[in-house]
Short mmCIF file of the C-alpha atoms (twelve columns), coordinates in Angstrom:
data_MODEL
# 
_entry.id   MODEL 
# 
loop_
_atom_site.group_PDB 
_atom_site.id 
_atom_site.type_symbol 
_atom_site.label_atom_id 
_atom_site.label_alt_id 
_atom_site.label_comp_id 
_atom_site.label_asym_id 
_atom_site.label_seq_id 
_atom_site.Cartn_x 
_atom_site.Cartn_y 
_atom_site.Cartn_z 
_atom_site.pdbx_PDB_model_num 
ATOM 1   C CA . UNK A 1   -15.020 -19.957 -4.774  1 
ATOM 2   C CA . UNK A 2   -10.976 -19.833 -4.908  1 
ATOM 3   C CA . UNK A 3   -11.327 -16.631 -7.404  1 
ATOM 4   C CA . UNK A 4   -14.056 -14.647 -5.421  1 
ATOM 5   C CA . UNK A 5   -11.856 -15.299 -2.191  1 
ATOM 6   C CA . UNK A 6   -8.817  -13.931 -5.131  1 
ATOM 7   C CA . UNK A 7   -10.379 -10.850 -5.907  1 
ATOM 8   C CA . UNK A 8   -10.405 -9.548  -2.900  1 
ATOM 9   C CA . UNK A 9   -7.145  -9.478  -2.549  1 
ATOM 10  C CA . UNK A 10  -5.289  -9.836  -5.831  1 
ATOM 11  C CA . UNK A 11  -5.378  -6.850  -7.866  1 
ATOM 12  C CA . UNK A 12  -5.338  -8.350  -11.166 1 
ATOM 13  C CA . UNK A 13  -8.268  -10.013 -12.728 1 
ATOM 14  C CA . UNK A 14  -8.957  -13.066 -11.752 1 
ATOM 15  C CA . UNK A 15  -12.519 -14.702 -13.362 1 
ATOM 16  C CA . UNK A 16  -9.929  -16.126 -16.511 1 
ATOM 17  C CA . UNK A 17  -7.337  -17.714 -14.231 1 
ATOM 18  C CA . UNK A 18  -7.519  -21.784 -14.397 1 
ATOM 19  C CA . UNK A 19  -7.192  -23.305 -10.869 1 
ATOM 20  C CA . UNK A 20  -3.435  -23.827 -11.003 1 
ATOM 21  C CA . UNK A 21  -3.319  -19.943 -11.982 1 
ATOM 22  C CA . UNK A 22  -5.839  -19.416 -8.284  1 
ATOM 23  C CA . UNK A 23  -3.329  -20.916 -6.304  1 
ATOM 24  C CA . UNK A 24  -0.086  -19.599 -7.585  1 
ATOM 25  C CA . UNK A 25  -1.846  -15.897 -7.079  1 
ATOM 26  C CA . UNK A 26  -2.992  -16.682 -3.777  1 
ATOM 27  C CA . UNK A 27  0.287   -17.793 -2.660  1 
ATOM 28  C CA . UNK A 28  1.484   -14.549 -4.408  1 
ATOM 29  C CA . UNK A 29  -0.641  -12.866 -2.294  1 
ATOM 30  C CA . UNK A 30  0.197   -15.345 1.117   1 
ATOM 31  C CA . UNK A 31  3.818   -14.333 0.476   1 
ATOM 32  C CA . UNK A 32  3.320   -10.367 0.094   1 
ATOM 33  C CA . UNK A 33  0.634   -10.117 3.183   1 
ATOM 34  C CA . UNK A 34  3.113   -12.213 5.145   1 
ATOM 35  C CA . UNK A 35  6.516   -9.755  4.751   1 
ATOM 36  C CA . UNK A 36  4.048   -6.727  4.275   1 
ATOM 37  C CA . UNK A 37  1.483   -7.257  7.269   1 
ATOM 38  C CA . UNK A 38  3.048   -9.001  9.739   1 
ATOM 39  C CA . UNK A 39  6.991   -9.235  9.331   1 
ATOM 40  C CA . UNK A 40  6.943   -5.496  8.450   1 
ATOM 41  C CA . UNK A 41  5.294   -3.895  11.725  1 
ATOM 42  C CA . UNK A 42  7.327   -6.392  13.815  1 
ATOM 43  C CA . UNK A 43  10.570  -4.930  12.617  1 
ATOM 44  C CA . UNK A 44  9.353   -1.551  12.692  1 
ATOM 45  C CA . UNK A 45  7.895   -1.547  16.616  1 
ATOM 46  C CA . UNK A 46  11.482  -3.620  17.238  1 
ATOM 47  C CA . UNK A 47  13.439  -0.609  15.953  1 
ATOM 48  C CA . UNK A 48  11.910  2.003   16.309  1 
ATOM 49  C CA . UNK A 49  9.059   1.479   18.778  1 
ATOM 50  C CA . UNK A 50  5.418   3.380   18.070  1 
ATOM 51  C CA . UNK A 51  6.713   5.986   16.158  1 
ATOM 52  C CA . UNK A 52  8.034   3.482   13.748  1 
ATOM 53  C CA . UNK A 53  5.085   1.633   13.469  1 
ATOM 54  C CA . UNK A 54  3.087   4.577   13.349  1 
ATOM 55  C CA . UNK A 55  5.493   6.085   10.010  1 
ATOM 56  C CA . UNK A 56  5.042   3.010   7.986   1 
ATOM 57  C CA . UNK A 57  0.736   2.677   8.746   1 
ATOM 58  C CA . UNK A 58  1.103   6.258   7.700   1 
ATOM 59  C CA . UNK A 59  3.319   5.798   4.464   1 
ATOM 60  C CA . UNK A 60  0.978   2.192   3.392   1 
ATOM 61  C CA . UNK A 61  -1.929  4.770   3.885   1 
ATOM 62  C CA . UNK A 62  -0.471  7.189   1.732   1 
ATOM 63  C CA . UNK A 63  0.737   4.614   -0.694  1 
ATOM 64  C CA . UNK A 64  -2.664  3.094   -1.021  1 
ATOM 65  C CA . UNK A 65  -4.410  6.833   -0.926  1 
ATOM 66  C CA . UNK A 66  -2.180  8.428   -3.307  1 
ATOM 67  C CA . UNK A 67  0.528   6.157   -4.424  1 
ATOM 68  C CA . UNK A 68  -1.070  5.450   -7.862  1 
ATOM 69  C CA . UNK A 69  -1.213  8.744   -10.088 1 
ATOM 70  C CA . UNK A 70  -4.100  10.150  -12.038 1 
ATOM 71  C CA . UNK A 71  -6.752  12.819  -10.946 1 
ATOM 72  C CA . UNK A 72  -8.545  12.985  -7.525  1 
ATOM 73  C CA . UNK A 73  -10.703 15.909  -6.684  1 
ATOM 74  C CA . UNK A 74  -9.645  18.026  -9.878  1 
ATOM 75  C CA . UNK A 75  -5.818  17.464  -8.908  1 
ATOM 76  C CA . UNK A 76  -3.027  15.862  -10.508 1 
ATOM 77  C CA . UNK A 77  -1.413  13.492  -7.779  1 
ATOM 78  C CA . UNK A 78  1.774   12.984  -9.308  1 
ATOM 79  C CA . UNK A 79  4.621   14.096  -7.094  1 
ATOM 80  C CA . UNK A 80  2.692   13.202  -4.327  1 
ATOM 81  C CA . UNK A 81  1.893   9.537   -5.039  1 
ATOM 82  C CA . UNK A 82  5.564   9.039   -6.254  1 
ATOM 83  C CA . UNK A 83  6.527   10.121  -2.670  1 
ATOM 84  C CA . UNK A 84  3.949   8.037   -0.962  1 
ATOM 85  C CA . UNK A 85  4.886   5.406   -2.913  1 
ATOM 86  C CA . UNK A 86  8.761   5.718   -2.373  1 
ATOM 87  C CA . UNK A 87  8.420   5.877   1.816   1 
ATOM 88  C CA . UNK A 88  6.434   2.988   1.515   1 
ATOM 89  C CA . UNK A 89  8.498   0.939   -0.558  1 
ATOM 90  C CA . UNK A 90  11.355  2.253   1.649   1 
ATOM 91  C CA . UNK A 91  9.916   1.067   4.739   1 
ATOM 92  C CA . UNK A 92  9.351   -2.208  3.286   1 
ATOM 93  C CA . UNK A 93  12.638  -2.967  1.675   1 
ATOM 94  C CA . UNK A 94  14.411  -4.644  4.496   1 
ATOM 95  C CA . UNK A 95  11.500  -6.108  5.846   1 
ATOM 96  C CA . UNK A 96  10.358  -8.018  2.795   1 
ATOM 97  C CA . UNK A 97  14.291  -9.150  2.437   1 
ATOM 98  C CA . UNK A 98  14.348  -10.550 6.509   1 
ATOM 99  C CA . UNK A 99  10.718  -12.592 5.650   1 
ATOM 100 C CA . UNK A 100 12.298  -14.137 2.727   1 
ATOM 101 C CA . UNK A 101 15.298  -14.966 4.562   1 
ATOM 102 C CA . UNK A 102 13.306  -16.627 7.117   1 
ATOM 103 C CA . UNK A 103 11.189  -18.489 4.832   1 
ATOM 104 C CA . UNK A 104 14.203  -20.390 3.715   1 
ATOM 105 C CA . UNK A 105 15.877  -20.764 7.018   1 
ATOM 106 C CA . UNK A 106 12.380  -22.466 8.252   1 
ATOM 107 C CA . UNK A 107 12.266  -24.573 4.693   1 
ATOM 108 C CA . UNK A 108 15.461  -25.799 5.661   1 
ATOM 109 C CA . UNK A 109 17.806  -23.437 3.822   1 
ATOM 110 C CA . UNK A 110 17.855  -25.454 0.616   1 
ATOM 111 C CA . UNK A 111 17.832  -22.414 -1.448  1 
ATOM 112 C CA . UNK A 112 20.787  -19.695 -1.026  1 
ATOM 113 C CA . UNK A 113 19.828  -15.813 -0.921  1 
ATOM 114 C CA . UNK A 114 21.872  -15.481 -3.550  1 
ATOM 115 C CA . UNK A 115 18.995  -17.514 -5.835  1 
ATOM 116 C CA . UNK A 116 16.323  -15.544 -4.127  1 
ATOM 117 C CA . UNK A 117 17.800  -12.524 -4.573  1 
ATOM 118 C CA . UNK A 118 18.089  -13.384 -8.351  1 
ATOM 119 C CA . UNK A 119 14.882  -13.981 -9.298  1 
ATOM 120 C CA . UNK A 120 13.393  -11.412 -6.837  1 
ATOM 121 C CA . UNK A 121 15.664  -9.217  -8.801  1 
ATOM 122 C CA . UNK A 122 14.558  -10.781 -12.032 1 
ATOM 123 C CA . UNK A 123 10.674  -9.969  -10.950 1 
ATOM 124 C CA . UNK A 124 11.803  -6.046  -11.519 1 
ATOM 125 C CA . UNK A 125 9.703   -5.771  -7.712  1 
ATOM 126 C CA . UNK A 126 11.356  -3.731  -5.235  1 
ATOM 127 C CA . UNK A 127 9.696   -5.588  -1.932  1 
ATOM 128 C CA . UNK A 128 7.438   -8.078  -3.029  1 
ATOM 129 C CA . UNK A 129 9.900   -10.130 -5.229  1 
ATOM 130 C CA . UNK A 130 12.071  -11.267 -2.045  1 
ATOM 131 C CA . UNK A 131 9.158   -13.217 -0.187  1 
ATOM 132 C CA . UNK A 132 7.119   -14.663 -3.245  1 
ATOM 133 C CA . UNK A 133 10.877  -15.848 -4.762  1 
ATOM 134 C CA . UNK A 134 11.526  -17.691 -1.362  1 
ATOM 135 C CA . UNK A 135 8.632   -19.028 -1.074  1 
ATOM 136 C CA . UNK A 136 8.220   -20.300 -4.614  1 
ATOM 137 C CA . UNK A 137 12.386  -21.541 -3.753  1 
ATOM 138 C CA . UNK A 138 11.047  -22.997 -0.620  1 
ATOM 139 C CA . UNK A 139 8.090   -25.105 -2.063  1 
ATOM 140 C CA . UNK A 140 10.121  -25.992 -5.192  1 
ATOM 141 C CA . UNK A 141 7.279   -24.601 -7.133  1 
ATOM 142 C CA . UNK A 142 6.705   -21.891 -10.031 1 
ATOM 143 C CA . UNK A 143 4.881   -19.186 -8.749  1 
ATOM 144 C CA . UNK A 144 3.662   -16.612 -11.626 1 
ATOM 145 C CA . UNK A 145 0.753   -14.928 -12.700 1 
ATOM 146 C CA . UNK A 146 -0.153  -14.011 -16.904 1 
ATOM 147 C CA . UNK A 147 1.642   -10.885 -17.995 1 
ATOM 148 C CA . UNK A 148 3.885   -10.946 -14.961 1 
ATOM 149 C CA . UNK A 149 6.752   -12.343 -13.546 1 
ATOM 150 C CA . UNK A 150 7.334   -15.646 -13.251 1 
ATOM 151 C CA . UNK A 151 9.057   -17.166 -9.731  1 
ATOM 152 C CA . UNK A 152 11.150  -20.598 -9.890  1 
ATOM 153 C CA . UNK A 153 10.617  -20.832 -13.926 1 
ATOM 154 C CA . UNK A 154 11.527  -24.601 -13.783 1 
ATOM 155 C CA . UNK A 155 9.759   -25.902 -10.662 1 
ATOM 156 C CA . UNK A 156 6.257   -27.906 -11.529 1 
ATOM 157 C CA . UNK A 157 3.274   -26.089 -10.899 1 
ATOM 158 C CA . UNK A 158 1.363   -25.509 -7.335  1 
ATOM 159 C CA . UNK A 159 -0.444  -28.064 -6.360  1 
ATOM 160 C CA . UNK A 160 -3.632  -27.975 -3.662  1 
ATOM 161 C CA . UNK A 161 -1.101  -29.808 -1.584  1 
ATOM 162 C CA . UNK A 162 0.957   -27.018 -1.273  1 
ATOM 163 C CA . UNK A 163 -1.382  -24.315 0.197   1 
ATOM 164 C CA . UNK A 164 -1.285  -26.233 3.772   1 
ATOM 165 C CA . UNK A 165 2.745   -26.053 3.128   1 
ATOM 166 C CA . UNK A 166 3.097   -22.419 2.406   1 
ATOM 167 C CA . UNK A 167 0.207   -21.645 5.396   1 
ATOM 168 C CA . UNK A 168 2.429   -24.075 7.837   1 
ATOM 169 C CA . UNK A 169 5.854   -22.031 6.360   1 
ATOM 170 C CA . UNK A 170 4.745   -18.519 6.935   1 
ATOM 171 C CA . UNK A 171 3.271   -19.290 10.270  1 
ATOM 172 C CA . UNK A 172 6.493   -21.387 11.641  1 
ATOM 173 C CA . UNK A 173 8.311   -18.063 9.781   1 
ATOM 174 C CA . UNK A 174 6.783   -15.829 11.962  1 
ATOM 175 C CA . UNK A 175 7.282   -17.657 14.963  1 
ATOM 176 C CA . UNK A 176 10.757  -18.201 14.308  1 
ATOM 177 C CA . UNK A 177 11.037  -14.335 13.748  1 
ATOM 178 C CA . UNK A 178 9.324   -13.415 17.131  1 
ATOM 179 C CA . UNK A 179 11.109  -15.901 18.865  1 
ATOM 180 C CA . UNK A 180 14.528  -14.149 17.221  1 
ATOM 181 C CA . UNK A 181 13.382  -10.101 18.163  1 
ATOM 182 C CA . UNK A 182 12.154  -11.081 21.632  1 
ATOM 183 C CA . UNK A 183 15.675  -13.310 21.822  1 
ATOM 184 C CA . UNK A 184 17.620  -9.744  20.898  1 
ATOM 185 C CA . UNK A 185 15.436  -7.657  22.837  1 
ATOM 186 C CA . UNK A 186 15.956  -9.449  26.228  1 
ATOM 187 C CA . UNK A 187 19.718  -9.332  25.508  1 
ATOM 188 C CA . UNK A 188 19.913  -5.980  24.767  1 
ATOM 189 C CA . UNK A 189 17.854  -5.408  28.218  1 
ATOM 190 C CA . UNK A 190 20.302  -7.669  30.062  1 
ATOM 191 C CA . UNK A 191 23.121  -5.813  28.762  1 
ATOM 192 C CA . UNK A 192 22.025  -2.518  28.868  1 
ATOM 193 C CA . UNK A 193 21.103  -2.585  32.513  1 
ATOM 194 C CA . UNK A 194 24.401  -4.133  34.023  1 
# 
């Protein structure tokens, strides 16, 4: 059941992974949904309002339409995909660095950035490195996948125990950054109309 759930949204393939390869994917996948889908549009509407918002829906469209090249409709979508693929990655980079920032200040800060930012680094990822490496750094867990990078190299494996944990993280993560945007936004209302 874990893998079918997997392949819907992990896209590797999944039918060889053993159960402690399911969760580490899915909490792969937890980690990348949470700084792409949710911490991602917040930041965007915060700065920039609709517009914002609208730009990145537009470039993760584009991304997902075009961002991968190879021949669609007897054209070569090279230059196009590379550019889709760029704006959306651009558009994600501070946004996938805040939701792994958060995830450790909600852990309980155990981890510095400076580790995250190592093995995010180390992942070769340009977004999704930051919020799967401080999430594996929050759980004190390896978080990897065959043929890829490997988060937290020396932590124990995922346990089932750890799903709730890293479900309880990203939510209280989320909170924590509304809580902070709508903090800033009513001070910069209270300040602005003095």
């Amino acid at each position: 059941a874990g893998r079918q759930a997997l392949a819907r949204q992990w896209p590797h393939p999944v039918m060889t992974l053993d159960a402690t390869q399911v969760r580490e994917a899915g909490l792969q996948t937890l980690a990348r949904r949470h700084a792409d889908e949710l911490v991602a549009p917040v930041l965007c509407f915060t700065v920039g309002g609709l517009p914002a918002l609208l730009l990145l829906a537009y470039a993760r469209a584009a991304d997902a339409a075009w961002g991968h090249p190879g021949v669609r409709g007897g054209l070569y979508w090279r230059w196009t995909g590379r550019w889709a693929a760029g704006a959306d990655r651009l558009l994600r980079w501070l946004p996938a660095r805040v939701a792994g920032a958060v995830l450790l200040a909600v852990a309980g800060g155990r981890m510095p950035l400076a580790r995250t930012q190592r093995e995010a680094q180390a992942s070769g990822a340009t977004t999704g490195g930051w919020p799967v490496a401080a999430l594996a750094l929050a759980l004190q867990r390896r978080l990897g996948r065959p043929g890829g990078p490997v988060f937290n190299r020396d932590a124990g494996p995922v346990t089932a125990e750890d799903l709730p944990r890293a479900v309880v993280l990203t939510d209280w993560s989320l909170a924590v950054l509304l809580a902070g945007v709508g903090t800033t936004l009513l001070l910069m209302n209270a300040l602005l109309t003095r």
